[in-house]
C-alpha positions as CSV (number, residue, x, y, z in Angstrom):
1,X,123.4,99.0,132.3
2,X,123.5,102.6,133.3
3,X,120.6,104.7,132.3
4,X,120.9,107.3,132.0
5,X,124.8,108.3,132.4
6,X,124.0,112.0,132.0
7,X,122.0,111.7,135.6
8,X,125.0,109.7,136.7
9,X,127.1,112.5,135.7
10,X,125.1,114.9,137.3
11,X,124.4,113.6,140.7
12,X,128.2,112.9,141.4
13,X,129.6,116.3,139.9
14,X,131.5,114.9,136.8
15,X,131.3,115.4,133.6
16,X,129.6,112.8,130.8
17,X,133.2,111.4,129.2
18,X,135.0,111.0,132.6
19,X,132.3,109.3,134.2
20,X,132.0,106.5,131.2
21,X,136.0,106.5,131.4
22,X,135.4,105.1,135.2
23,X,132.8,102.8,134.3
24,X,134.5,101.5,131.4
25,X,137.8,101.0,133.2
26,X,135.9,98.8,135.8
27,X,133.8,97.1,133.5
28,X,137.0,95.8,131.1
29,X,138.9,95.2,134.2
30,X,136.3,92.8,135.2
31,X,135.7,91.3,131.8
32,X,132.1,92.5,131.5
33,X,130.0,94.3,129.2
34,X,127.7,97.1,130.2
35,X,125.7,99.5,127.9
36,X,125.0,103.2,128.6
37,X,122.8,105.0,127.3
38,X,122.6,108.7,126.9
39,X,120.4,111.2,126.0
40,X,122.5,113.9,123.9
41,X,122.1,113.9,120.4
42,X,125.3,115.7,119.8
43,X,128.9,113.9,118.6
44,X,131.1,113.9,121.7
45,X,134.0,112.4,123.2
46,X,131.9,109.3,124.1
47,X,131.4,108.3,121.0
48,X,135.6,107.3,120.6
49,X,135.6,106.0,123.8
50,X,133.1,102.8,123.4
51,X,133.3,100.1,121.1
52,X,129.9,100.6,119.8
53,X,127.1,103.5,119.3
54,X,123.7,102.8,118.4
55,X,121.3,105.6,118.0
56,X,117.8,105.3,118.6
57,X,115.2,108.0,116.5
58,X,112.2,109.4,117.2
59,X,110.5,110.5,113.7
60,X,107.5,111.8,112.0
61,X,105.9,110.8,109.0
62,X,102.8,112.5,107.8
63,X,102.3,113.3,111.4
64,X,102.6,109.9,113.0
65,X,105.3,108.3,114.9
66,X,108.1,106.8,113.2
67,X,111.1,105.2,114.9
68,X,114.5,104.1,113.8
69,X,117.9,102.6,115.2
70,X,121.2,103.4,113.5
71,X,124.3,101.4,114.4
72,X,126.7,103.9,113.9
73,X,129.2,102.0,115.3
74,X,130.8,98.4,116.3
75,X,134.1,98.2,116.9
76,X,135.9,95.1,114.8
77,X,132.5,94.3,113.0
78,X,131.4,95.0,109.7
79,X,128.2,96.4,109.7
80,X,126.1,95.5,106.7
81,X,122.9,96.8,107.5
82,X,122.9,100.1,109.5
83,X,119.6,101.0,109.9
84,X,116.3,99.1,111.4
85,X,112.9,100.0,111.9
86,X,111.2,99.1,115.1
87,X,108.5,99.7,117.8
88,X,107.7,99.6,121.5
89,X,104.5,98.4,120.9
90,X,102.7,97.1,124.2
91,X,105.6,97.9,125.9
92,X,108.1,95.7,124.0
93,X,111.1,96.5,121.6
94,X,110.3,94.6,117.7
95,X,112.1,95.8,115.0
96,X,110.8,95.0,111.7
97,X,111.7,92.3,108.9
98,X,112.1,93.6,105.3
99,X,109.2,92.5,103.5
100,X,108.4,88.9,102.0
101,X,107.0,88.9,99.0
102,X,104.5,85.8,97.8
103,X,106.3,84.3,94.6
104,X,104.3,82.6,91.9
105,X,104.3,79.5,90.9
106,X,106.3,78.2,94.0
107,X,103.6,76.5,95.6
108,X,99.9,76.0,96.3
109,X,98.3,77.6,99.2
110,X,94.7,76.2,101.1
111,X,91.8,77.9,99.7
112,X,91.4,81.4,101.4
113,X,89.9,81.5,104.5
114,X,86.3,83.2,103.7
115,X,85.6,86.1,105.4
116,X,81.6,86.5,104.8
117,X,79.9,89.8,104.1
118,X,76.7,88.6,102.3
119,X,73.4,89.4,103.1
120,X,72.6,88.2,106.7
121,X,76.4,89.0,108.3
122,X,76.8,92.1,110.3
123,X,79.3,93.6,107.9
124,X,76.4,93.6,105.2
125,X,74.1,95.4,107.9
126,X,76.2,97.8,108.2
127,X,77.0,98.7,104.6
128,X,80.4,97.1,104.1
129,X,82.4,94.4,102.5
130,X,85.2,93.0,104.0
131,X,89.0,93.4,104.0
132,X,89.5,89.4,103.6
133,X,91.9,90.1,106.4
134,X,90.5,90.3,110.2
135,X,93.4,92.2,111.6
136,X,92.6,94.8,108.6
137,X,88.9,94.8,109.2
138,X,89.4,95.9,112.6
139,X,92.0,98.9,111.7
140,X,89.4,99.7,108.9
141,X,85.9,98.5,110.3
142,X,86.1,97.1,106.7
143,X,85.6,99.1,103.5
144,X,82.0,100.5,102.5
145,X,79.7,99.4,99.4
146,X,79.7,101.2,97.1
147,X,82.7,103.1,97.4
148,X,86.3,103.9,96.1
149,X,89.7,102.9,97.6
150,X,92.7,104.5,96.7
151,X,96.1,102.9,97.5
152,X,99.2,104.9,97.5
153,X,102.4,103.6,96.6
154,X,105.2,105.4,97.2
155,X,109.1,105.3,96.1
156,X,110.9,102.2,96.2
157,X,107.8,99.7,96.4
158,X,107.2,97.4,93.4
159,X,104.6,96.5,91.6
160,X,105.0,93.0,92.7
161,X,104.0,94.2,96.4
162,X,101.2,96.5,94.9
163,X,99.7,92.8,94.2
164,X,100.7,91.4,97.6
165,X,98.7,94.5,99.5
166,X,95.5,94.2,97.8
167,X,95.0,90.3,98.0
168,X,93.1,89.5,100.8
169,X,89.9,91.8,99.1
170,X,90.3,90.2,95.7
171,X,90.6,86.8,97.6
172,X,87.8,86.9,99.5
173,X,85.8,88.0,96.7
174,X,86.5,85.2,94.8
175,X,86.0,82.6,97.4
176,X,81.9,84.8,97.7
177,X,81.3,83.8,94.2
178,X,81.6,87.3,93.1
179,X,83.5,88.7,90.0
180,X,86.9,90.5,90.0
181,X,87.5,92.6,87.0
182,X,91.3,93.7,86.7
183,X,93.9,96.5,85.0
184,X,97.2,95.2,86.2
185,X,100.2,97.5,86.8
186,X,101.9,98.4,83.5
187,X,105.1,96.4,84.9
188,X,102.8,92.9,85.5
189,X,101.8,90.7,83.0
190,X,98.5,89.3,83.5
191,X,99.9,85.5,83.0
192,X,101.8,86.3,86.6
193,X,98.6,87.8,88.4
194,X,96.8,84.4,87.2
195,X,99.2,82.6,88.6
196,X,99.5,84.4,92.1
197,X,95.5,84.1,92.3
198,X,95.4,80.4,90.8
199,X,97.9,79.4,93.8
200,X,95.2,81.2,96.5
201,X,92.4,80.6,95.9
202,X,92.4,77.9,93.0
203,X,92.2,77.4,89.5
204,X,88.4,77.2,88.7
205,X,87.6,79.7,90.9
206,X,90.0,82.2,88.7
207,X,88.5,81.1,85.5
208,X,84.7,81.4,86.6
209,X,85.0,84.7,88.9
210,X,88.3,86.4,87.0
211,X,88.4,88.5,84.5
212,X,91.5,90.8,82.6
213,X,91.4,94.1,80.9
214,X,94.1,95.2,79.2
215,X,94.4,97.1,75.8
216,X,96.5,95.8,73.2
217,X,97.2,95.7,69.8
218,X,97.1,92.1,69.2
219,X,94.4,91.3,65.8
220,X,94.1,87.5,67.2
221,X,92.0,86.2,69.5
222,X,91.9,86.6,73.1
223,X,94.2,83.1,74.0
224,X,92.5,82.7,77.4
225,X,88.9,83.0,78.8
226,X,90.0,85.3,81.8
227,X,92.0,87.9,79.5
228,X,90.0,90.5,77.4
229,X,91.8,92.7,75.1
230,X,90.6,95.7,73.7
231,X,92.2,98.5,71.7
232,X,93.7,101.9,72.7
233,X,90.1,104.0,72.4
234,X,89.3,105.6,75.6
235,X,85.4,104.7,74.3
236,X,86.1,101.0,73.3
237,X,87.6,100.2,76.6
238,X,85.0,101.6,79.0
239,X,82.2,99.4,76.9
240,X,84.1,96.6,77.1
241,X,84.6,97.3,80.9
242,X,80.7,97.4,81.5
243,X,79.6,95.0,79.4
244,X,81.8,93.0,81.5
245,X,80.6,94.0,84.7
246,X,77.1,93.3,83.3
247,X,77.3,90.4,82.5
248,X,78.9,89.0,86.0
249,X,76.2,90.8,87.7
250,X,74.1,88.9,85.2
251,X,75.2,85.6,85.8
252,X,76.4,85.4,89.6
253,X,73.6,88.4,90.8
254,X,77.0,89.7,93.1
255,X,78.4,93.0,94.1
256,X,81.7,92.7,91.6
257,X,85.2,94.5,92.8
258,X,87.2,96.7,90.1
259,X,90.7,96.4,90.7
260,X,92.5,99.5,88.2
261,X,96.2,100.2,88.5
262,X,96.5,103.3,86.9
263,X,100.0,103.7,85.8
264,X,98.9,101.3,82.9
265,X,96.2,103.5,82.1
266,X,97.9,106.5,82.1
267,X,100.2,104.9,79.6
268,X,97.6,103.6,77.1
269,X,94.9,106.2,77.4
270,X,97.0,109.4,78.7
271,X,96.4,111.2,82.1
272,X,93.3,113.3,80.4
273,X,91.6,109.9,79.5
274,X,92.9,108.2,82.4
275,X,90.8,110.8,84.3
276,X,87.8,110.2,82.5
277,X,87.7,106.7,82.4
278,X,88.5,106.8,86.3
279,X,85.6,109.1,86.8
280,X,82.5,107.1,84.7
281,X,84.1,103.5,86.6
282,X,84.1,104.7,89.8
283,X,80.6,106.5,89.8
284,X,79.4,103.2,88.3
285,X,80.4,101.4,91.3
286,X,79.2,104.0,93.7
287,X,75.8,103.9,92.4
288,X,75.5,100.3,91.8
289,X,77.3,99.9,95.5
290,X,79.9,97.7,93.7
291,X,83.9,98.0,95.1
292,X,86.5,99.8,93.6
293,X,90.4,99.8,94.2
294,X,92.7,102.1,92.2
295,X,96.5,101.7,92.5
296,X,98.8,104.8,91.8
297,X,102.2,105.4,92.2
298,X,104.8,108.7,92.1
299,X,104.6,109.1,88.8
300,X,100.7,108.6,88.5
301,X,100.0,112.4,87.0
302,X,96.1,111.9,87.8
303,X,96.8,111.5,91.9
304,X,95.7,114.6,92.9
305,X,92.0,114.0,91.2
306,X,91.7,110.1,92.9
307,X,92.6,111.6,95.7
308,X,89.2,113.9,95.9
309,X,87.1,111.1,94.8
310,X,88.5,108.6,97.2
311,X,86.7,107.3,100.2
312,X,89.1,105.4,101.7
313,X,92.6,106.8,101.0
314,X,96.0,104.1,101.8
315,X,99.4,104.7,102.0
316,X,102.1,102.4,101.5
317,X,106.1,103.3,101.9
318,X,109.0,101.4,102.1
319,X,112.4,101.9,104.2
320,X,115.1,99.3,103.2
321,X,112.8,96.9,101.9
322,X,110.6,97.4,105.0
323,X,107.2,98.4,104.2
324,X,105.2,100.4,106.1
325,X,100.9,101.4,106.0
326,X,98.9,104.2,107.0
327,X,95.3,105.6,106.4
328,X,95.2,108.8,105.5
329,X,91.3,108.7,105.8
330,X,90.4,107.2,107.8
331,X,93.7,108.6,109.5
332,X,95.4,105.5,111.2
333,X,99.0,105.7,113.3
334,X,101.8,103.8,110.8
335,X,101.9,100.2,110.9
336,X,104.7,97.7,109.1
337,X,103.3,95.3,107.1
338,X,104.5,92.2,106.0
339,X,102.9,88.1,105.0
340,X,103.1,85.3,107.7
341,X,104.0,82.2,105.9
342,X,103.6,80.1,108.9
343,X,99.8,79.4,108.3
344,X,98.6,76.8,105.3
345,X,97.4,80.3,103.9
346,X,99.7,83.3,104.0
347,X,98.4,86.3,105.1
348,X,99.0,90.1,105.8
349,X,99.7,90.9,109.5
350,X,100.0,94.5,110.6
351,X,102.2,96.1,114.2
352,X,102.0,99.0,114.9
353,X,104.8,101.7,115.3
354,X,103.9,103.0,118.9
């Protein structure tokens, strides 16, 4: 290896392309590879001289440190995927998987591994519920009662992942006894979110501590006892959503987390009513120190406003099906994200782009 060839160059008085000639004309003489590494940025004649380039990027997003490697060339190889993402965290050169999404129905997990936040457990001294993931607890220090969490998805994520990233909260809610009252994304149908909670955390722990909200305008009868349907008045749909978080409070005496995706809202209700009903939910859970999670994506018009009302603001990208956090309060450096399936319960794991 020869690192770098530009102080190679210098020291012995030559320039850049005739000292890789040299090298390469010993190096294939003796049937050996070797790999020098350059600093310029620029095209030059070095580039047509070895078999392969690979470019290594140092990028910001948002202010924090991204980094990138482009193969831009391999001589006699097809490349299929040009670009990876990677770190040198603690040191050590990772590059990133692209993301693996759970899939319903494929199998059934262990129960969640509970994550206690009750009364008696340092996280309820201190005001806070838990993530339900520890790695995420100690990037957050957990996420306060009574308080509102935005998540930001950005282009080229689905709603499927929009699930995936918010799990471990609504998991860990369930396994405290404690209701979970969901709007799913537009794009979801609640059968498939009953089926992705069913396989984590069980069954009758979904029908006792679950419970659906979506309007529609179906005149039968709700077909199962964890969906609620109501109909497309802003009014209707906000006393339907607090008589049932009344009535979990009433029967389990729990904190209860509201899960809204707000593209579906927007789309039923409109972005003025969208606002609205975002405004009287999450002031209900602030002063009854209840949890709330909103989901929004580009096309979300109301952003701007959740954004203000937010205290905990996440942002989630993707990069060729590579996905990618960061906290935009409380600021955090970026961190890829993906699901070890290793463990008899999968969970999010987080490294850091350093």
């Amino acid at each position: 290896m020869v690192d770098s060839v530009d102080a190679v160059a210098s020291f012995v008085g030559l320039s850049v392309e005739d000292v890789c000639v040299k090298i390469i004309d010993v190096v294939r003489g003796a049937e050996i590879r070797t790999l020098i590494i350059t600093e310029r940025m620029e095209r030059t004649a070095l580039d047509y001289i070895c078999d392969g380039v690979v470019t290594f990027r140092k990028k910001f997003v948002d202010g924090r440190l991204f980094r990138e490697l482009v193969i831009e060339k391999l001589r006699g190889v097809e490349i299929r995927n040009p670009i990876y993402y990677f770190t040198l965290h603690e040191g050590k050169f990772k590059y990133f998987d692209k993301f693996s999404p759970l899939e319903h129905g494929k199998c059934l997990h262990e129960p969640h591994p509970v994550i206690k936040d009750g009364k008696g457990t340092e996280f309820y001294k201190k005001g806070m519920f838990s993530t339900g993931s520890q790695q995420l607890d100690g990037l957050l220090g957990g996420l306060r009662r009574g308080s509102f969490v935005l998540v930001e998805v950005l282009e080229e994520i689905s709603s499927e992942f929009a699930i995936d990233i918010t799990l471990s909260v609504v998991e860990n809610f369930m396994m405290q006894g404690r209701g979970v009252i969901t709007v799913p994304c537009k794009s979801i149908s609640p059968s498939y979110l009953i089926n992705i909670y069913s396989g984590l955390v069980g069954e009758e722990k979904v029908k006792k501590f679950c419970k659906i909200i979506i309007p529609s305008r179906s005149s039968g009868g709700e077909p199962f006892s964890w969906l609620i349907l109501t109909d497309y008045s802003m009014d209707s749909f906000l006393e339907t959503f607090n008589k049932v978080i009344d009535s979990f409070k009433k029967e389990l005496d729990e904190n209860v987390l509201l899960h809204l995706s707000f593209d579906r809202l927007e789309t039923n209700f409109g972005s003025e009513n969208a606002e609205k009903i975002a405004m009287e939910i999450v002031s209900k859970a602030k002063l009854e120190g209840d949890l709330c999670i909103g989901i929004t994506f580009p096309s979300t018009e109301i952003s701007p406003k959740l954004r203000q009302m937010a205290d905990t603001f996440l942002r989630f990208f993707s990069k060729e099906d590579t996905v990618f956090i960061y906290g935009v309060h409380p600021p955090t450096r970026i961190y890829n994200v993906n699901i070890d399936f290793s463990q008899p319960h999968p969970k999010l794991y987080f490294t850091p782009v350093t």
